[in-house]
C-alpha positions, 0 to 999 in steps of 0.5 A: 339136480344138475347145480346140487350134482355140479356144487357137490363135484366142485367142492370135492375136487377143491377139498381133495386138493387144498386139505393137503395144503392146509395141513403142511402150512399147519405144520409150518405154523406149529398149529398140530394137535400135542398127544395127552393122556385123553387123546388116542393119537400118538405123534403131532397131527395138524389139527386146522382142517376146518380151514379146508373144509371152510375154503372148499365149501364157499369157493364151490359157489363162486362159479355162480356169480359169472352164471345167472342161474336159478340158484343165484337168484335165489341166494340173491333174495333169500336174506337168511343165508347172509346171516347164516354164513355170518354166524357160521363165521363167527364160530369158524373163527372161534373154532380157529382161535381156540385151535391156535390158543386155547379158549376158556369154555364160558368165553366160548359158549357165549360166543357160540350164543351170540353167534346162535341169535346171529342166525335167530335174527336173521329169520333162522328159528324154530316155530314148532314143535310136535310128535307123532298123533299130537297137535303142533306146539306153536313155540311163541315167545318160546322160539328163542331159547328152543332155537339157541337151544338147538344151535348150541346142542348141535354146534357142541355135538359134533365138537364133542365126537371129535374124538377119533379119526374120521368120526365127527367128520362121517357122522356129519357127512352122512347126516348131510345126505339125509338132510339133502334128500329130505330137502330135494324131496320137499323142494327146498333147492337152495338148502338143498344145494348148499347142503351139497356143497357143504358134503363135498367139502367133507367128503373130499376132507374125510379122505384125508382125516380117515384113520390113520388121520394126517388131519384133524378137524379141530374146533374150527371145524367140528364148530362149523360144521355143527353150526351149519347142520343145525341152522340148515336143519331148521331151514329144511324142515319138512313142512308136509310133515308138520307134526314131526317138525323138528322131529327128523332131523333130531333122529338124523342127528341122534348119536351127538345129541346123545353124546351131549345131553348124556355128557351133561347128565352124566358130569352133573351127577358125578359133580364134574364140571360142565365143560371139562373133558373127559374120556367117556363119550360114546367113542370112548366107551367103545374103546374100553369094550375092546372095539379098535379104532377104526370098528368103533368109527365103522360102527358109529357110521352105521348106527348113523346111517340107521338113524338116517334111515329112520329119519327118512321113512318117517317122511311118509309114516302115518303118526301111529307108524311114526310114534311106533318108529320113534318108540323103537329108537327110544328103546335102541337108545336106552339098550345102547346106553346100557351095553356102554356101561353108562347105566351102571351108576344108575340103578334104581337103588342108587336113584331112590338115595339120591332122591333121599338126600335131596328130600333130606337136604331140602328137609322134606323128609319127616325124620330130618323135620324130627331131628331139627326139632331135636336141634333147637331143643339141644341148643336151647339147654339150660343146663347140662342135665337138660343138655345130656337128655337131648343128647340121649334122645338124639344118640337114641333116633340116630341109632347109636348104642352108648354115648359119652360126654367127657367134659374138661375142668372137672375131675382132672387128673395128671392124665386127663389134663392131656387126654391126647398123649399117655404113657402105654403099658410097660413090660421089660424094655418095652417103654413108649408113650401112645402118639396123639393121633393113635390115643383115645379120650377114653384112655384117660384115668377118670370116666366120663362125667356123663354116660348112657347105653341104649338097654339093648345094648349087650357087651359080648366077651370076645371080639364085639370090639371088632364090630364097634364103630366109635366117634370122638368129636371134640366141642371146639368153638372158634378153634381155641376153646376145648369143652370136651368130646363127645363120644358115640358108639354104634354095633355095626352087627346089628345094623349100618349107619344110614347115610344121613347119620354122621351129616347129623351127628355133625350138626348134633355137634354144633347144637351142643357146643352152642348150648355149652357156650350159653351155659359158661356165658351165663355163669360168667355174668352171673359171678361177675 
């Protein structure tokens, strides 16, 4: 106890005074963090903290090469602490290079993974994995994509808090605390102290990076930091508990691993990139609801600390308390989500569509088997009274009320030849010509060669026309070669559209053109 109380004083001390250092040299360097539209900050701040951080966390151990302690021995023949720090090196210095120029974000996650097999091969992996009243799963095989898993959700947890003052770096120094105590408690000392080293060093850094922050942490540090949370972790996972192996510190580490796993979720479902930034963590969020900045820091650090809480009295829970305890996070955790807004683009509504349209995408749904059905037999039209069948029976499944074929070459006129431009009413000095994209097909002297109306189909006097929804879809091939349009017309009052309609009518467009192609294929070798 006295080395962890010893390790922890020194790198306080050495953090409280190098920070400063570290920002002014910042400063001179041009190495500040630019104010922009996602950041909250309003002047240049440096933004290298992690350097003092890095600094204060390893010169606390240099005390122990002149004083032979248990500790040194330790360190000495644990081999797993060398490819520790060297990891931690690794993304350090990514985290630093990124800082001072910026990185593209798959150079930087496979950095972080060469970094995450640096530790895995030094002996650092997850074996096991359970939950509360149920056998441990030995990973085998597995243990390398759940170790490099594990690293890199911790690694960008934290960088990804890093969104206000003093956040990342309390939320990281509390989960230290928990994970010290779970350590002394099961009498792992030497992950026990470098767990202490590295709290001082945020501690005596917090000081400077609370808000209103004159330092901020930047990817070097928010990097490592992570990087060590994740690694040490797994060194002090608490063998007496084995069925919640892992379980701990996932609870200690809820509020980044939350943030992480729902920024993917979230950017996959609206189609965003993975790696581009948004203002819509949970920080964020709490913002938006009106909390200041320093509330929604506070706040954080109190649902960390609760969590941190839970973590430990799970050490002694029985499974049955121990399931019940992981139950009510699961519950927070949902509730917590929802008051944040983040549900709202979720509801079961919404989720059944997005289920619809994967079944019809990936053509499970029996209406798209149908319509694909129609398709071949629309395509494979010998003629075109064949051709205007399919077209009925495909206006008719996909719910519209009158179709149109209007095809070029036949019965021209001086105002079908150019159906896109036509003279307008005359009345007195009023004279104009319709512009193209305002005109209408059916704005031509002669009808269509081809027209149907569903029979139930009713042409009210009146505004009906208000409520009518009309689509023109030119038969184009290969952008030269006009067949004609085809118009369909659907009553809006009766019913909408379903969402897979105008998808299908594009392919009904397709099959069209493709049978009308044949068609003039055919009879042009004929009369050749």
């Amino acid at each position: 106890m006295t080395s962890i109380i010893a390790i922890f004083s020194l790198s306080l001390i050495i953090a409280l005074i190098i920070t400063p250092m570290v920002a002014r040299t910042a400063v001179k360097c041009g190495l500040v963090d630019i104010p922009t539209v996602r950041k909250v900050h309003s002047k240049p701040i440096p933004r290298v903290g992690g350097v003092a951080i890095y600094i204060s966390f390893y010169c606390a151990f240099i005390p122990l090469i002149f004083y032979r302690t248990r500790i040194l021995e330790l360190l000495i023949h644990e081999q797993r602490m060398i490819y520790l720090a060297a990891g931690a090196g690794v993304v350090f210095g990514l985290g630093l290079w990124d800082d001072a120029r910026s990185i593209r974000p798959e150079l930087k996650l496979g950095i972080q993974i060469v970094a995450a097999l640096i530790a895995y091969l030094g002996g650092v992996r997850i074996v096991a994995v359970g939950l509360p009243g149920m056998p441990l799963w030995i990973l085998g095989w597995l243990s390398l994509p759940f170790t490099l898993l594990w690293i890199l959700l911790v690694t960008n947890g934290i960088n990804l808090i890093d969104g206000l003052d003093g956040l990342a770096a309390g939320v990281s120094v509390f989960v230290c605390i928990v994970l010290l105590i779970l350590c002394v408690l099961s009498e792992q000392l030497l992950v026990a102290v470098v767990l202490a080293g590295l709290s001082g060093a945020i501690l005596g850094f917090l000081r400077y990076n609370f808000n209103p922050a004159s330092i901020f942490l930047g990817d070097s540090g928010s990097y490592f930091l992570g990087y060590l949370l994740a690694t040490l972790s797994i060194l002090g996972s608490v063998k007496s508990q084995a069925a919640a192996t892992l379980l701990i510190p996932v609870i200690a580490l809820g509020l980044p691993l939350v943030d992480t796993v729902w920024s993917a979720v979230r950017r996959f479902i609206f189609g965003r990139r993975l790696f581009r930034p948004d203002r819509e963590h949970i920080h964020h969020m709490l913002l938006k609801l009106g909390y200041s900045h320093r509330r929604a820091v506070l706040l954080l650090y109190g649902i960390t600390v609760g969590m941190g809480g839970i973590s430990l009295v799970m050490i002694h829970a029985r499974n049955e308390r121990a399931a019940l305890l992981l139950l009510i996070v699961g519950a927070v955790t949902i509730l917590g989500i929802r008051k944040l807004g983040y549900l709202n683009y979720l509801s079961g509504e919404r989720i059944i569509r997005w289920a619809g349209d994967i079944s019809d995408e990936m053509g499970l749904s029996r209406e798209r088997r149908y319509f694909l059905g129609l398709q071949a037999d629309t395509s494979n039209s010998k003629n075109i009274d064949e051709l205007w069948q399919h077209i009925i029976r495909s206006a008719l499944m996909l719910g519209f009320d009158m179709a149109a074929l209007c095809l070029n070459n036949h019965n021209a006129d001086a105002a079908s030849e150019n159906p896109l431009k036509v003279p307008g009413k005359q009345d007195g000095l009023d004279s104009r010509v319709i512009h193209s994209i305002m005109s209408s097909i059916c704005m031509r002297n002669s009808p269509p060669e081809l027209e149907w109306a569903n029979p139930s189909f009713v042409r009210e006097n009146g505004t009906w026309s208000h409520y009518l929804m009309k689509l023109e879809l030119p038969l184009l091939i290969n952008g030269d070669k006009n067949f004609g349009t085809l118009v369909l017309c659907k009553d809006l009052r009766v019913n909408t559209l379903n969402q897979h309609v105008l998808k299908r009518v594009e392919h009904l467009t397709r099959s069209i053109i493709s049978a009308l192609d044949k068609m003039e294929n055919l009879q042009q070798a004929v009369s050749s």
